[in-house]
MDAnalysis code that builds the backbone (N, CA, C; Angstrom):
import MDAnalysis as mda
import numpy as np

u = mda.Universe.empty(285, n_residues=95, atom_resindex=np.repeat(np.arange(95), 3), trajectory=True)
u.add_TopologyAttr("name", ["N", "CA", "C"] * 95)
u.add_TopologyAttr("resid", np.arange(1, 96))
u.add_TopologyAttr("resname", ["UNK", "UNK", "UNK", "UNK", "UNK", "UNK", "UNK", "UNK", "UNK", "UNK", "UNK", "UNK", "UNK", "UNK", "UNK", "UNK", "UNK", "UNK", "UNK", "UNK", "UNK", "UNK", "UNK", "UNK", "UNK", "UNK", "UNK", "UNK", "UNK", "UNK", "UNK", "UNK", "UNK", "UNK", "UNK", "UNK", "UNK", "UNK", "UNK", "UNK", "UNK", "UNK", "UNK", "UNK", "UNK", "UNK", "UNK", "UNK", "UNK", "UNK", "UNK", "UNK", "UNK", "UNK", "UNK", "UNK", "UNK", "UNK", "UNK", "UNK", "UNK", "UNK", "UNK", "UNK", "UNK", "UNK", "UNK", "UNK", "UNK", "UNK", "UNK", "UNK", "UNK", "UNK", "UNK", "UNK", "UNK", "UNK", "UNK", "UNK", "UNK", "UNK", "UNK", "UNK", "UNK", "UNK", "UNK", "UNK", "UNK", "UNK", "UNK", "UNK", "UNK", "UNK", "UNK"])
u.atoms.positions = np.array([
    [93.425, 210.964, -144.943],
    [93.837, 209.596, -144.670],
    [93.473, 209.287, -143.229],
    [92.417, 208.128, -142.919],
    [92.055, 207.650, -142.011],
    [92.858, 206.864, -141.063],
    [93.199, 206.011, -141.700],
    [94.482, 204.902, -141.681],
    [95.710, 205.377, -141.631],
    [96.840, 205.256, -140.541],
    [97.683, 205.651, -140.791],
    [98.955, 204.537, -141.555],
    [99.519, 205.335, -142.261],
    [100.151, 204.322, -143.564],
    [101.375, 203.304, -142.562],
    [101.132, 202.268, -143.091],
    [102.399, 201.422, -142.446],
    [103.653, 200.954, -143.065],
    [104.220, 200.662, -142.610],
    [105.768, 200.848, -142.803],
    [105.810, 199.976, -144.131],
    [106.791, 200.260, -145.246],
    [106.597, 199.630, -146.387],
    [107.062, 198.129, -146.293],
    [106.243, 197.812, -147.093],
    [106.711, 196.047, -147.034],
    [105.808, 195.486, -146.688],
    [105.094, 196.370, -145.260],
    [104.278, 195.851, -144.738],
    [102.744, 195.021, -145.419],
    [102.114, 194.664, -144.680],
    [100.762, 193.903, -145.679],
    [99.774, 195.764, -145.653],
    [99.244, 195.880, -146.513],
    [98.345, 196.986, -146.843],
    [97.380, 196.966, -146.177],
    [97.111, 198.266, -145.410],
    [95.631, 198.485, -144.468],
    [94.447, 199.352, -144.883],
    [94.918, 199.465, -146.593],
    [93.709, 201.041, -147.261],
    [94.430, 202.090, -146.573],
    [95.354, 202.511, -146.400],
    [95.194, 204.010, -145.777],
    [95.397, 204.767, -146.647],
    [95.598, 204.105, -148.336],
    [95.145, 205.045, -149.291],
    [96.646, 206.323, -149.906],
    [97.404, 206.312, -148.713],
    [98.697, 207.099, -148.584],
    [99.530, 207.197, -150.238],
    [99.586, 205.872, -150.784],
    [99.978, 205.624, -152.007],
    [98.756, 206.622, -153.402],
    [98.176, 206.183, -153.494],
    [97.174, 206.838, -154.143],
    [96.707, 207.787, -154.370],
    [96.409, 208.638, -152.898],
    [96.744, 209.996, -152.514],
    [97.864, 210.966, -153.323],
    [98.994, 210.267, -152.629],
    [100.069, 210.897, -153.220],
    [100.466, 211.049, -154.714],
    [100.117, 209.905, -155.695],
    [100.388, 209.768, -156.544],
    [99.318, 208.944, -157.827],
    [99.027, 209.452, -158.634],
    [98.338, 208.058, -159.580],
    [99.230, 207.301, -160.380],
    [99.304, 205.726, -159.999],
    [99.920, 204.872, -160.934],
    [99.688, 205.007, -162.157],
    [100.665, 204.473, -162.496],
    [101.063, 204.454, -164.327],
    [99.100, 203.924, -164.638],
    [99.167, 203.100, -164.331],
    [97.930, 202.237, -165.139],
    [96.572, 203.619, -165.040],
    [96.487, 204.011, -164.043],
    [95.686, 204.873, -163.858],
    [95.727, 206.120, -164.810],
    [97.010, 206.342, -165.018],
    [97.303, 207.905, -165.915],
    [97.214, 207.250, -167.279],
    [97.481, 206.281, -167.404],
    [97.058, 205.636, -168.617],
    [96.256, 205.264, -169.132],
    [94.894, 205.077, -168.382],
    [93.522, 204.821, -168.387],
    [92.793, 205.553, -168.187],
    [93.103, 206.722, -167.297],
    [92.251, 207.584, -166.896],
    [92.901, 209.173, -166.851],
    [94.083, 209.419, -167.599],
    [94.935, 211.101, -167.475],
    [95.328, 211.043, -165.867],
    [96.296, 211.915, -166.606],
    [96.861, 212.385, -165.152],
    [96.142, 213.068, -163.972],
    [95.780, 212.799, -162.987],
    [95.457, 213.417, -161.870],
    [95.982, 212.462, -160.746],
    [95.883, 214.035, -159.718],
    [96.087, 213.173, -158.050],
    [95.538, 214.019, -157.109],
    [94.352, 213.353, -156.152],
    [95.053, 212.046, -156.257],
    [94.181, 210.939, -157.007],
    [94.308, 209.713, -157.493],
    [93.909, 208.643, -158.487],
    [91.880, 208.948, -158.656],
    [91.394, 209.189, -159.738],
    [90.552, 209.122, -159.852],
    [89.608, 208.179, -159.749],
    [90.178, 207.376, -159.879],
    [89.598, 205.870, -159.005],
    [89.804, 205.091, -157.722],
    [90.492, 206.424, -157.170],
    [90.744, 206.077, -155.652],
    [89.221, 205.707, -155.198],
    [88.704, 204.925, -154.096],
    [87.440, 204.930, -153.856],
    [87.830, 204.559, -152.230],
    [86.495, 204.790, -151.273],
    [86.697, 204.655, -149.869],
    [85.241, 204.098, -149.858],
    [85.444, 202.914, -149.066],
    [84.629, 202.410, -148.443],
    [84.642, 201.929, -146.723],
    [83.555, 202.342, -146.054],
    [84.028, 202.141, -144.136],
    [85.417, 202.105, -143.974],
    [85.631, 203.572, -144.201],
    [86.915, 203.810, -143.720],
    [88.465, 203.764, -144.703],
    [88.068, 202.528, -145.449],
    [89.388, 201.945, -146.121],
    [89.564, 202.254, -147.871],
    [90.789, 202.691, -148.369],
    [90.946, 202.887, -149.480],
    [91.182, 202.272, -150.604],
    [90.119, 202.040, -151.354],
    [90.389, 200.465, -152.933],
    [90.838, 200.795, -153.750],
    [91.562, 200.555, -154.950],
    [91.454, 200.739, -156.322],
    [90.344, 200.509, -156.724],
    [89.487, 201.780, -157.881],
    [88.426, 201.167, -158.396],
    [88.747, 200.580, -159.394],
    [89.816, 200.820, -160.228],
    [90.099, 199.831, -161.470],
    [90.498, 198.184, -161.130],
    [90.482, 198.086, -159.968],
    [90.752, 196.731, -159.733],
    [89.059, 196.310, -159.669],
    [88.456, 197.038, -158.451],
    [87.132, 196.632, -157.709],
    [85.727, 195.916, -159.243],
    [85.919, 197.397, -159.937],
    [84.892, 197.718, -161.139],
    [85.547, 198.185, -162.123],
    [86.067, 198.560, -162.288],
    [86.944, 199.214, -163.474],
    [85.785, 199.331, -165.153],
    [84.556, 198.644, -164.750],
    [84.043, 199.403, -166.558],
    [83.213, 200.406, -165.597],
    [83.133, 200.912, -164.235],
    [82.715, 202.270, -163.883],
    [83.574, 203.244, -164.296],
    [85.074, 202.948, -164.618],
    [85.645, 204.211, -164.899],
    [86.113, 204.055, -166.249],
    [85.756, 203.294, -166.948],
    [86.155, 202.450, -168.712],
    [85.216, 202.013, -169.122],
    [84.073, 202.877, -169.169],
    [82.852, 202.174, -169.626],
    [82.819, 202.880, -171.228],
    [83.183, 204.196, -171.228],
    [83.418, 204.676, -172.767],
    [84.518, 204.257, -173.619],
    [85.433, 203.317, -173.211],
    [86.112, 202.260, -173.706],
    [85.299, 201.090, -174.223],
    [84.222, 200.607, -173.519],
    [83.841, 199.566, -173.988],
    [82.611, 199.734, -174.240],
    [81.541, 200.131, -174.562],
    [80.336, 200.444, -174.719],
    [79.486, 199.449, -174.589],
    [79.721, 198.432, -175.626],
    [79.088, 197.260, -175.757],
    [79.108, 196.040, -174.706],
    [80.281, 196.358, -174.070],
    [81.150, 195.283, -172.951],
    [79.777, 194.773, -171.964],
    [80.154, 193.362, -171.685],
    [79.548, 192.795, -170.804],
    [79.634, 193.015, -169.269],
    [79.664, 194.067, -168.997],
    [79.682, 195.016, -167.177],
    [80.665, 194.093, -166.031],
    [80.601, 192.720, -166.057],
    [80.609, 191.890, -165.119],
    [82.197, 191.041, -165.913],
    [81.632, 190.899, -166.863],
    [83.015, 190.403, -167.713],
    [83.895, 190.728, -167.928],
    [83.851, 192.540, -168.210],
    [84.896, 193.134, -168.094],
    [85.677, 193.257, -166.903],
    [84.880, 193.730, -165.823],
    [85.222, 193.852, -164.019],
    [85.893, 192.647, -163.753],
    [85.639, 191.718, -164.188],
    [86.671, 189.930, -163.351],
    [87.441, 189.849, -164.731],
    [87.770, 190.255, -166.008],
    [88.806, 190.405, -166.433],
    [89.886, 191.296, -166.112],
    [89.314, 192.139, -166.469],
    [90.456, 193.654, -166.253],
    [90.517, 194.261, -165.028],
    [89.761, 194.047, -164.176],
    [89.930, 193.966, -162.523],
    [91.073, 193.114, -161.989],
    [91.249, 191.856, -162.242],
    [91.670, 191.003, -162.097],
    [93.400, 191.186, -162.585],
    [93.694, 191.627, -164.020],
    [94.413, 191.917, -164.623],
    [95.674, 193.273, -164.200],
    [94.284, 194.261, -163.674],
    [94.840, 195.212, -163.153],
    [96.031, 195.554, -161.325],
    [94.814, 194.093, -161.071],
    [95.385, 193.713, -160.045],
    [96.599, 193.016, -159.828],
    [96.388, 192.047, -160.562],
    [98.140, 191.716, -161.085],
    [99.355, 192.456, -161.152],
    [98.698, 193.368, -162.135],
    [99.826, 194.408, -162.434],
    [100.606, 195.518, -161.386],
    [99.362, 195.661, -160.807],
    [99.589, 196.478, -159.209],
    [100.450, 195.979, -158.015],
    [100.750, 194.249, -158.617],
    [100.951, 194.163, -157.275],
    [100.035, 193.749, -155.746],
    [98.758, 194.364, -156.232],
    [97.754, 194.266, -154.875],
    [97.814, 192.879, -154.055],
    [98.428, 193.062, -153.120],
    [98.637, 191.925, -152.135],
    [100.177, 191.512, -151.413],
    [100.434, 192.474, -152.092],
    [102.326, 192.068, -152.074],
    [102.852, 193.115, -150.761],
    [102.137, 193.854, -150.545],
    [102.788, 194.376, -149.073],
    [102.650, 196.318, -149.897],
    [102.796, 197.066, -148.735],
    [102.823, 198.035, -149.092],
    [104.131, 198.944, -149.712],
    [103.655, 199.474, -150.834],
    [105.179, 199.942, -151.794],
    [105.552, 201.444, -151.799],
    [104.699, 202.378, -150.889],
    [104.634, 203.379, -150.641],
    [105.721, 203.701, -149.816],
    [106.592, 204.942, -150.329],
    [107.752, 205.343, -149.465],
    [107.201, 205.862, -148.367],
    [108.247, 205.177, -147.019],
    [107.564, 205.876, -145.938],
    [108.092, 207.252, -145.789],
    [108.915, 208.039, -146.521],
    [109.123, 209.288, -146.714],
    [107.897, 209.962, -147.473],
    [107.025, 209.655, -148.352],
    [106.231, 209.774, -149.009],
    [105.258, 210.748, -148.247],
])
């Protein structure tokens, strides 16, 4: 972890701390259990969800036929919702 994690509540900086530690439900549900999140991804520095970013990179044998781009701004989008992404950071700072 590059980023050091900020205090919860706070607005999210990627430091990835959450993810690391743990894979969300949606993730173990989409992708088995591991940690840390198999779709954790880092880009200059900072830590994304890939199921939000791209998500038929890691659900592409889910959809075979799927339209690449259609799926990604649906279920990207969807996933993001569900996450929360934007709502401040939910990571215990005991964590």
């Amino acid at each position: 972890m590059s980023t050091p994690k900020p205090p919860m509540g706070s607005p999210c900086n990627g430091c990835g701390a959450c993810c690391l530690a743990e894979t969300c439900a949606i993730g173990t549900d989409l992708l088995g259990y591991a940690s840390p999140c198999p779709a954790l991804e880092t880009d200059d520095g900072r830590y994304w969800c890939g199921l939000v970013r791209h998500p038929s990179k890691y659900l592409a044998s889910h959809f075979p036929e799927a339209d690449r781009r259609a799926l990604d701004e649906f279920l990207g989008g969807m996933i993001e919702q569900a996450l929360g992404v934007g709502r401040g950071c939910d990571s215990d700072d005991d964590a």
